[in-house]
Every structure is written in C-alpha cells, then in structure tokens.
N, C-alpha and C positions, 0 to 999 in steps of 0.2 A: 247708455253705456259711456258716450263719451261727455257727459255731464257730469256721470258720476267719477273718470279720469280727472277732470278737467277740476272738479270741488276736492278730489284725491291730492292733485299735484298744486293746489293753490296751498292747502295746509302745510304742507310740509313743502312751501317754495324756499325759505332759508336752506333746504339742503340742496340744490341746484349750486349753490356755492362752494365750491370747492376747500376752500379755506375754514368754512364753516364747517363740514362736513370732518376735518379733521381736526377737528378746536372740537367737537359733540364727539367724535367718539374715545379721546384723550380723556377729556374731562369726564366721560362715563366710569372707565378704566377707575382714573385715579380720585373722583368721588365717593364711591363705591367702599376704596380702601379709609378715606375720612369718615364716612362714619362708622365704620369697624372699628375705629382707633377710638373716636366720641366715645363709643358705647362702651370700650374698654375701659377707656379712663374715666368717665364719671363711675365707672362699677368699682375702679381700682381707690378711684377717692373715697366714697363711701366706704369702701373695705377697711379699708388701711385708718381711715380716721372714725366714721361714725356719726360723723357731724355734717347737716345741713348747711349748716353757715359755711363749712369747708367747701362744698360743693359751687356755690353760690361765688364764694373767691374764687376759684378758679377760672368759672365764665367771669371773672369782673376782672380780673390779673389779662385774659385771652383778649376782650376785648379795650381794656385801660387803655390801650394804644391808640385804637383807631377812636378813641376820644379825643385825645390829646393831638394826636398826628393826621389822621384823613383830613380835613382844611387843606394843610400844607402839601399833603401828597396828592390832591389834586391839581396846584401850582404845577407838580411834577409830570403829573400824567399828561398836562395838556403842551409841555415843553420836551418831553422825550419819546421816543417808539414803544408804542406800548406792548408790543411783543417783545423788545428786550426787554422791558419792568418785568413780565409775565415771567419770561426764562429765568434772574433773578428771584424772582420768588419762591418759584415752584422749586426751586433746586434746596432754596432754603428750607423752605417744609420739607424737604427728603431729610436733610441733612439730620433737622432735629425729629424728626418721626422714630430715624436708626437711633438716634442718641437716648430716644426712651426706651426704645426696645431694649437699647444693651443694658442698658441701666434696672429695667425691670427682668430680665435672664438672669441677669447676676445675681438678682436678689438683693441690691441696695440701693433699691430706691423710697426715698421719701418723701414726701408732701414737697417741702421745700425745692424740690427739683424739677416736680412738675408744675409749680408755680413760677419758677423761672422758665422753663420752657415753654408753659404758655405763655410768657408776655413777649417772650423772645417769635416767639409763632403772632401774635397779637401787634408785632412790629411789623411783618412781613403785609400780616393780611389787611393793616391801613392802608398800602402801596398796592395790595393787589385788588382789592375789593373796587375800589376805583376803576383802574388801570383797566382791569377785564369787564368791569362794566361799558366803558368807554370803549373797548376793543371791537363791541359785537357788532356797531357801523362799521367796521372797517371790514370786517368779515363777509358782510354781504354788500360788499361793494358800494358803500353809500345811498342804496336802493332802501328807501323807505317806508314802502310798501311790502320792504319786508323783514321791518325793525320789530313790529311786537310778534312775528312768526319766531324770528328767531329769538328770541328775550324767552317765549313762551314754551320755543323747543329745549331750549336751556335749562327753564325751573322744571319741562320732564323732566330732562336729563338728571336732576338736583333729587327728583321724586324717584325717580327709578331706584336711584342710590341709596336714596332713604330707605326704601324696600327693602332691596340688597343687603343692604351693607349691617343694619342694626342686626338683624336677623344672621347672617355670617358672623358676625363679629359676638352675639350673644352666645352664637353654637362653641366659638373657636374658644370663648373667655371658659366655657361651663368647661371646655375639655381638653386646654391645653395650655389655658392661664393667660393672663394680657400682653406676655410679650411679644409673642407672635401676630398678634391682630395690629400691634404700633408696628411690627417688623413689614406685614402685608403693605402696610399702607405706605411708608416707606418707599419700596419697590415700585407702589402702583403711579406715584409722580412721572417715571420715566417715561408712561404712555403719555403723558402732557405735555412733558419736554419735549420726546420726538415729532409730536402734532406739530409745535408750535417751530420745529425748524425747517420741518416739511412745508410749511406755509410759501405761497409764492405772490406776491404784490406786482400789480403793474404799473402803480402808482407810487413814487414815495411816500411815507407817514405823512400823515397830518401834523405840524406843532403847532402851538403859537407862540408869536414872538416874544424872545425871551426880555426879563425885565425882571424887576425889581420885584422876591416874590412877597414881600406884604403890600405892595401895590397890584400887584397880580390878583390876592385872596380879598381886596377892597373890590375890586371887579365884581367880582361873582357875586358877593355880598350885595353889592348893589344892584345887582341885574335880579338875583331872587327876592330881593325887597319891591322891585318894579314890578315883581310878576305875582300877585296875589297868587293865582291860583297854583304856581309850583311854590310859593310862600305853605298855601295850606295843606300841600303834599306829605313837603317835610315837616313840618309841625304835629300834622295828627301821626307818621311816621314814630319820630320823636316820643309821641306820648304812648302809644300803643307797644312801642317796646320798651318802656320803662313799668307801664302800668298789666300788660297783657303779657306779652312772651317772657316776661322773665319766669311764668309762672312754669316754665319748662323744666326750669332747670329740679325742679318739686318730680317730676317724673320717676327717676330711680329711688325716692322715698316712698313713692306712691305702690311701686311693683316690690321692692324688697319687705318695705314694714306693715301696711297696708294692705292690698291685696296676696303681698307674699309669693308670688310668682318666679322668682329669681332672677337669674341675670338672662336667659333665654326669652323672660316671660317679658322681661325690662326692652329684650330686643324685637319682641313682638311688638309693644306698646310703639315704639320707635318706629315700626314697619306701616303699622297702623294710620301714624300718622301721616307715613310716605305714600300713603294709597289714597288717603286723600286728599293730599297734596296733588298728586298725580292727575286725580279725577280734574280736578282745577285748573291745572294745566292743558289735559286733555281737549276741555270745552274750550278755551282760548285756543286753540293750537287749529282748532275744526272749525267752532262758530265766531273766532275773538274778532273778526269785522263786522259780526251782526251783531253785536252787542252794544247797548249804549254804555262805554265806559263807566261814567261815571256814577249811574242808578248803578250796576252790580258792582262797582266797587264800592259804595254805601252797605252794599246788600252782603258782601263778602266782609267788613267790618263789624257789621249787627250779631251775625254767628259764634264769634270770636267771645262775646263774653258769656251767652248762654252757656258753651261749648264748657268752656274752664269751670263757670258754677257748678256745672251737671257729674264734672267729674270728679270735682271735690265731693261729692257725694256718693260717687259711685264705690261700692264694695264688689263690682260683677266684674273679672276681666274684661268678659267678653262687653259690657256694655262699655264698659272703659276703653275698649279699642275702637267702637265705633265711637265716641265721642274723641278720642284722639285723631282719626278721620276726620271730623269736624272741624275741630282744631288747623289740623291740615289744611284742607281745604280753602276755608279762611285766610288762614296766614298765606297762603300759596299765591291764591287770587289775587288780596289787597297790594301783596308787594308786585307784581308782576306786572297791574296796570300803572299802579302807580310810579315803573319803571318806565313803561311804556309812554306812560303820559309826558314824563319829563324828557325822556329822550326825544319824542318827536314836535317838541315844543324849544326846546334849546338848542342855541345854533352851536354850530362845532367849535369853535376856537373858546367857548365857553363850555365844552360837555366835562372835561375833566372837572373842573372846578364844583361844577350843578352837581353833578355825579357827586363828588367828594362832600357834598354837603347832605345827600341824602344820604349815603353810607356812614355820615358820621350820625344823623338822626336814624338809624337803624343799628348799628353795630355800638355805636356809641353809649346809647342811653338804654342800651339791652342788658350789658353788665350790672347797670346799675340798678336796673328792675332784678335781677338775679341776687346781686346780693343783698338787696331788702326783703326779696323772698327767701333768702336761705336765714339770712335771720330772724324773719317772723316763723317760718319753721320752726325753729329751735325753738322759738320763745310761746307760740299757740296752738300748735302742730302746724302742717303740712296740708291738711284740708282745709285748715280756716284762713291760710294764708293766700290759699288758690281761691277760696271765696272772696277776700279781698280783690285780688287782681281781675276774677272774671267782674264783678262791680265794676270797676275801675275802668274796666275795658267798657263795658256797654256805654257806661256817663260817657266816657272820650267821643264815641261816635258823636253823639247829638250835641256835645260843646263843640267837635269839630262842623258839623253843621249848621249852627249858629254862624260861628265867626268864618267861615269861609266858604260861604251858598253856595257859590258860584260852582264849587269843584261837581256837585252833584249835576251839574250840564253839560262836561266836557264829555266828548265825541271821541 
C-alpha cells in the first residue's frame, strides 16, 4: 500500500506546488472555454464562406505572428516576469473572445473580422506561448525532477479540455449559435487571471541581463547551433507542423462534407482527438521516468503519418474517431518530450529564448502547413490532401533520423 502511495504521489509531485496547483486548475477553467470558441469558429468560417482555403487563412492569419514575432518575444520573456507577460495576455484574449461574441450576436460579422482578430489573438499568443512555457520552472520551484511531471500535468490539462470543450462548444454552436461559445470563453480567462494573482513567489523572477535584443536573439541562435540535439528537436518540430498537423485544419471538411456528421459530430471528432491525447499524457504523467525519451519519441512520430493516411480514407465516424485518437496521441507525446527534453537541457538565463525558438518551429510553421492544406483542399479534395501530409509526415521521421541520430539516445 505504501508503494503504491508512494508511485501515486511521485506522479502527480508538480501538484505538491502550490503555484502549480493554481496555474492547472485556471488554465483547465479557461482551456476548456478555447476550444469551445476553436470549434465554433472554424464551424462559423466554413458556414459563412464555404471554403477550404478560408479555413486554412485563418489558422495562418492566428498563427502569422508567432512566425514573425516568437524570436523577439523570447528576448522578452527571458528579460521580464513572466507572470506579468501571462496577466497581459490572458486579459487580452478575454478582451477579444467578448469582441467576437458581440460581433457574432449582432449578427455582423464577417470573415474579415475574424481574421483580424485572429492575428490580433496570434499577437498575444507569440508572447504567451513562450512566456508560459518558460513559467512552469518557476512554478515548481526550480525542482527538476519535477519539470516533465509538470509539462506532462499540463498537456492533460490541454487534453482534458480537448474533451470538454469541442464536445460543449459543438452541443452549444447546434443549439444556440457561435456566440455564446466565444462569449463562454471570454469569461472562462478570468479563472486564469485569478490563478496567476493568487501566485505567491519566495524568490524574485528570474531575468536576464538586459541588453541589446538582436544581440540577445544572436545568443540563443548560437547556443542552439552548439547544441545538435536541441538543433534537431526544433527542426524535425518545424517540419512535422508544416507537413503533418496542418492537416488539422481539413477536419470540419472531413465531418461536414464527408462523413456529414455536423457540427456536434465535428465536436466529437475534436474530443476524439482529446482522449487520445490525454492517453499520452496520462503514460508520461505515471511511467514518463521509465521511459526511454527518446525511442517513444521516435515511436510517437512514426504514428503521426499512418494516423492522417488512415483517415483520409476513412468514411466510418466511428473509425474516424479512433484514428483522431491516434492522431492525438501522437501529437500529444512528441510535443511533450520534446518540451521536456529542451527544458531540462537548457540553462535558465537561455530558456526564454530556446523556448521562443521551438514555439516559433511549432506555432510558426503550423499556419503554413494549414494553409497549403486548405488550399490543396479546394484544389484535390480534402482526403487527397490529408494523404499528402500523412506522407510527408512518415518521410520527416526518418530524414529526421538521418540527420540527427543522436536525438533517438536522449534519456
């Protein structure tokens, strides 16, 4: 019995932290309400336009920023408190969450507003994506041993919500329209903001000294060129969202035209995905010290393209949801170690920066696999465009195993 305490309380040691404990149940709150708004609004783009290609803008308008900007806002993260960046942000996602809502109540809104607002939202989330990646050392008190607990408590956290939240937000769009679900979401920030004032430090922030910031972003540059193996972190990162998860953004084609399931069915598919996500989380969360990093993050890579091919194929809901599972799965794991791996390899007065370099190969190069998916969409359908990407995904693993051996060793 007290073995099996003792393996209970080692999983779940990030919650022993106090600071943690209310940054995880803030961010449950108000994830939960993001993708109620996701689900809503890719259902509101396809509505209102019709078009693939439409959809595909929008992820590339959402994340154009953190292309352009996460570099530089890693300079920031590693020179500011990143619980004040946090506060900023989240206040601003409220901000513009209510401003779609009202806009969709009224009944005028158009394409062009939610493409402003996602890049206006796509501004925030280059500053935050970092910033809160970088935050979760701070959280468990610079204890390292229990940096991938909490990273791994986190993407539950992200998977729970995945559950939740498509699944809400598909019930709320079928039967009371998408303004309510951006209104939900809206409101659910405030449990984030409150977390993060309720926080209590016994140490001041970490910065680093301030300085000149394109000699600051020459740093990092140079310290991830020194480091092969977080070299081929971000790289295969990079490719896998340009060539594999864009093939996401094909989903509410796949349940509306295709399978035909609607918007509830679109938010099942979504959920789907969150469960197996979740599972992925779950093993890291119970066995992720027994694990050799880097053979199952090879192994959670290899999934990633069958997964996509299979559902390009698939006409069956239901096999469609377990292959979204997959999907999940995959995608949950690879990011997750491959968080892990760079956090507890990079020293601090460098984590913003490292950080800001892998969020710009993840958030960066995702838009732009989106929109070459939404426009090979329009232009082959929609399942031949998902066959390209799950291809594309399989070839990335083993070029990424070629050119950077090493990563399949790391511990």
């Amino acid at each position: 019995m007290t073995t099996i305490s003792t393996n209970f309380a080692r999983s779940f040691s990030a919650m022993r932290h106090r600071n943690f404990q209310l940054f995880f149940w803030g961010q449950l709150i108000s994830v939960i309400g993001v993708w109620m708004q996701s689900t809503a609004q890719q259902w509101l783009v396809y509505r209102i336009t019709g078009s693939q290609a439409s959809l595909g803008m929008v992820t590339f308008i959402n994340f154009l920023p953190v292309l352009l900007l996460s570099l530089f806002m890693g300079v920031v993260t590693d020179q500011f408190p990143r619980r004040t960046l946090l506060l900023i942000t989240q206040t601003w996602f409220m901000i513009l969450a209510l401003v779609l809502a009202g806009l969709t109540w009224l009944g005028i809104v158009e394409y062009w507003h939610i493409l402003l607002l996602a890049f206006l939202t796509g501004v925030a989330n280059a500053l935050d994506m970092p910033a809160r990646q970088a935050f979760v050392v701070e959280m468990v008190d610079d204890k390292r041993e229990d940096v991938l607990n909490a990273i791994s408590l986190n993407s539950a956290l992200f998977n729970i919500a995945r559950i939740i939240g498509p699944a809400i937000g598909g019930m709320v769009v079928g039967t009371l329209g998408e303004a309510p679900a951006f209104a939900l979401n809206g409101l659910s920030y405030l449990a984030v903001v409150f977390a993060l004032l309720m926080m209590r430090f016994s140490l001041p922030p970490k910065t680093a000294a301030r300085g000149h910031s394109l000699d600051k972003m020459k740093d990092g540059f140079r310290y991830i060129a020194s480091e092969k193996t977080i070299l081929g972190l971000v790289v295969v990162v990079a490719g896998m969202s340009f060539g594999g998860f864009g093939a996401l953004t094909l989903v509410p084609v796949f349940a509306k035209d295709i399978l035909q399931i609607g918007a509830e069915g679109f938010g099942h598919l979504l959920s789907a995905q969150g469960v197996g996500a979740l599972f992925g989380a779950g093993l890291l969360i119970f066995f992720g010290e027994r694990f050799h990093k880097g053979k199952l993050l090879i192994f959670s890579r290899i999934l990633l393209g069958p997964g996509i091919l299979f559902l390009a194929l698939s006409r069956q809901p239901n096999l469609s949801m377990i292959l979204m599972g997959l999907i999940g799965y995959s995608f949950i794991t690879q990011l997750t170690l491959t968080n892990t791996l760079i956090q507890t390899i990079v020293p601090d007065d460098l984590r913003g920066r490292v950080l800001s370099t892998y969020t710009w190969a993840l958030g960066g190069f995702y838009p732009l696999g989106s929109l070459l998916m939404g426009y090979l969409g329009d232009q082959i359908g929609a399942p031949n465009a998902a066959m390209i990407a799950g291809s594309a995904s399989l070839a990335l693993v083993f070029i990424g195993l070629a050119a950077f051996p090493a990563v399949k060793n790391l511990r």
